[in-house]
C-alpha positions in Angstrom: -15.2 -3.0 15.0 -14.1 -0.8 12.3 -14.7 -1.2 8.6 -12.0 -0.1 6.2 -12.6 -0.3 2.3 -10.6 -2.6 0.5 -8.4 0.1 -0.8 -7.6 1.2 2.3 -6.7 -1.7 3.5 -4.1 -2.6 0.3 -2.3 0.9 1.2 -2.0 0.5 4.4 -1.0 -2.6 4.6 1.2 -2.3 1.8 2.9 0.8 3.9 3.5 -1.5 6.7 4.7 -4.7 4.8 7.3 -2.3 2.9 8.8 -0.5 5.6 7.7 -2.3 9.2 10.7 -2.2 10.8 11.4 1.1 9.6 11.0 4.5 11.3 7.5 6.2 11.0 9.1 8.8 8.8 10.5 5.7 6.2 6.6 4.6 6.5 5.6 7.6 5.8 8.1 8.0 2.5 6.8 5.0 1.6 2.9 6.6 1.7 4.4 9.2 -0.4 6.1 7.6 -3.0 2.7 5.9 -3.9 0.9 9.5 -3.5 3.0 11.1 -6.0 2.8 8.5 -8.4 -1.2 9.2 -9.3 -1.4 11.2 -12.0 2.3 11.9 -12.7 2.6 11.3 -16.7 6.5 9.0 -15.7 3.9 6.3 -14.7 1.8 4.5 -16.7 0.3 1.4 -17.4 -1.5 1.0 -21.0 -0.6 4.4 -21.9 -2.8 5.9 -19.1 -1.8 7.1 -15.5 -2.9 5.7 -12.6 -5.5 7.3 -11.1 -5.4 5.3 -8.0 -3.5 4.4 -5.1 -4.4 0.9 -5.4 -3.6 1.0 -8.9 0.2 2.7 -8.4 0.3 -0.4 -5.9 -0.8 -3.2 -7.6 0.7 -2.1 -11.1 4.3 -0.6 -10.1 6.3 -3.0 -8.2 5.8 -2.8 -4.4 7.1 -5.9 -3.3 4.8 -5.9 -0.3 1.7 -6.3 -2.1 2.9 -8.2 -5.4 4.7 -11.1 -3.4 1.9 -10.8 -0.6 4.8 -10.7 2.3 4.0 -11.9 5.7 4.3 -8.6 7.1 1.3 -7.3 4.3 -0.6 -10.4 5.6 -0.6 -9.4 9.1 -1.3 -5.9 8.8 -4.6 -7.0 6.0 -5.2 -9.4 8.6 -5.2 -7.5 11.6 -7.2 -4.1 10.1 -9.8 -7.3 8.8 -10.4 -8.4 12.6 -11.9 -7.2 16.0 -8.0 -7.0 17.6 -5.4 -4.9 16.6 -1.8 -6.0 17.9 
């Protein structure tokens, strides 16, 4: 079985419960968006940037993670187990 970190597993699945249906390229905008974010003075939280991934995702609105959408739940759930679908 493979072992993710945590953070990983938050992108990731956050990439998938954002733009599932999507075409690879929309997921991969997605990735992006997040990406750029780090480090760019336009985001902050608390005055500082966001010198994470996780952070961008947890503190800047993606809907995927913050309302912990079914399609974020399967993808944490799947990357967690033996059996990827």
């Amino acid at each position: 079985m493979a072992t993710y970190s945590e953070d990983f597993m938050i992108f990731v699945s956050t990439i998938f419960g954002e733009a599932r249906n999507q075409t690879v390229a929309s997921q991969k905008v997605i990735a992006h968006v997040i990406m750029n974010r780090i480090d760019n003075p336009r985001f902050k939280r608390n005055k500082q940037k966001y010198s994470s991934a996780v952070d961008v995702i947890k503190y800047t609105g993606f809907d995927a993670y913050s309302s912990k959408t079914k399609k974020k739940k399967k993808a944490y759930k799947e990357m967690s187990s033996d059996k990827v679908e």
